[in-house]
C-alpha positions in Angstrom: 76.2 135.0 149.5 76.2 131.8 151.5 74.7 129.2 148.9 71.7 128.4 151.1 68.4 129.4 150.8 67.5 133.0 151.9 64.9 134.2 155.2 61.6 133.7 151.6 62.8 130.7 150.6 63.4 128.8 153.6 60.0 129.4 155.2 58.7 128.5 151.6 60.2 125.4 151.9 60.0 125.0 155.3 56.0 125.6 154.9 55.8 122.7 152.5 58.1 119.9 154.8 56.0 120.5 157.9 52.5 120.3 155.8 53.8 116.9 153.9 55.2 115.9 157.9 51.9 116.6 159.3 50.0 114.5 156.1 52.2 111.3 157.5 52.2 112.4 161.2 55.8 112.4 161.5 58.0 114.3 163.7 59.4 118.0 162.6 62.2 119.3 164.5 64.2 123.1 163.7 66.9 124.6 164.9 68.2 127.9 165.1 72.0 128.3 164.7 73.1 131.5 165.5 77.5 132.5 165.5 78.6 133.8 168.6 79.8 137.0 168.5 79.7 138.2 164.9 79.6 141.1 165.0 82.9 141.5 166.9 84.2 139.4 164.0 83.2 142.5 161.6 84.4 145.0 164.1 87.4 143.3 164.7 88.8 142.0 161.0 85.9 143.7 158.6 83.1 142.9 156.7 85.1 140.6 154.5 86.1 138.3 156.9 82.8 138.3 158.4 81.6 137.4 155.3 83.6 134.5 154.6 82.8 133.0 158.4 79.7 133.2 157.2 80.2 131.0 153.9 82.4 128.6 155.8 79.7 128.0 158.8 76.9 127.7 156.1 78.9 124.9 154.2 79.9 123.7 157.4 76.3 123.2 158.1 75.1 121.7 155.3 77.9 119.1 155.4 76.4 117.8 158.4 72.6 117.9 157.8 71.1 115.6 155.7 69.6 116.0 152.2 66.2 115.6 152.9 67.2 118.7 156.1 66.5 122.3 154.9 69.2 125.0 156.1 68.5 128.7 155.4 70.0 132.0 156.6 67.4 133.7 158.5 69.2 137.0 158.5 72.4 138.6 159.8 74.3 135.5 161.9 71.3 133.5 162.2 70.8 130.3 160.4 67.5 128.3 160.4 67.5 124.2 159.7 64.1 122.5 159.4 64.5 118.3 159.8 62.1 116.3 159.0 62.7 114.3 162.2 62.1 113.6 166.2 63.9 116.0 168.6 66.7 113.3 169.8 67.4 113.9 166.1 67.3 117.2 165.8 69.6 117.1 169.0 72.3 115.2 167.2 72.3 117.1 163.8 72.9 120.7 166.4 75.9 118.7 168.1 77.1 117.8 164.5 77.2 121.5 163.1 78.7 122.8 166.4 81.3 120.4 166.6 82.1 120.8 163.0 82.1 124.5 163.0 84.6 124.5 166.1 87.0 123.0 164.2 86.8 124.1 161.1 
């Protein structure tokens, strides 16, 4: 539903960025991205609209990650992103997709 890779495929993928990270010795960071009260989004306006918050925050997301950055939904309202990178990173790319998201 949201283009991104589902709860299998992300720790799939996830698996194989943190082995090929830990071959080089390089820094991994992940986040989890949750929405902030979903669920009174469903009660409130219905599945539908729930559903599309969900498709806007994923491509909201991935707008702001980098290519080489992994972004799955883990399940319900929580998104995981894997980043092949130090936490500082990490840090920035969370302020990206929140700032984005809060304006979008």
């Amino acid at each position: 539903m949201t283009g991104l890779l589902n709860r299998r495929g992300l720790l799939a993928a996830a698996q194989r960025l943190i082995e090929r990270a830990g071959r080089r010795s390089q820094p991994v960071t992940v986040l989890m991205l949750d929405l902030d009260h979903f669920k009174s989004i469903n009660d409130r306006f219905g599945h539908l609209v729930g559903d599309e918050a969900l498709r806007l925050f994923a491509t909201t997301a991935g707008k702001q990650l980098h290519a080489s950055d992994l972004i799955g939904r883990l399940g319900g309202e929580e998104f995981v992103a894997v980043l092949p990178a130090a936490l500082a990173e990490g840090a920035a790319a969370a302020e990206r997709v929140r700032s984005a998201f809060a304006t979008a």
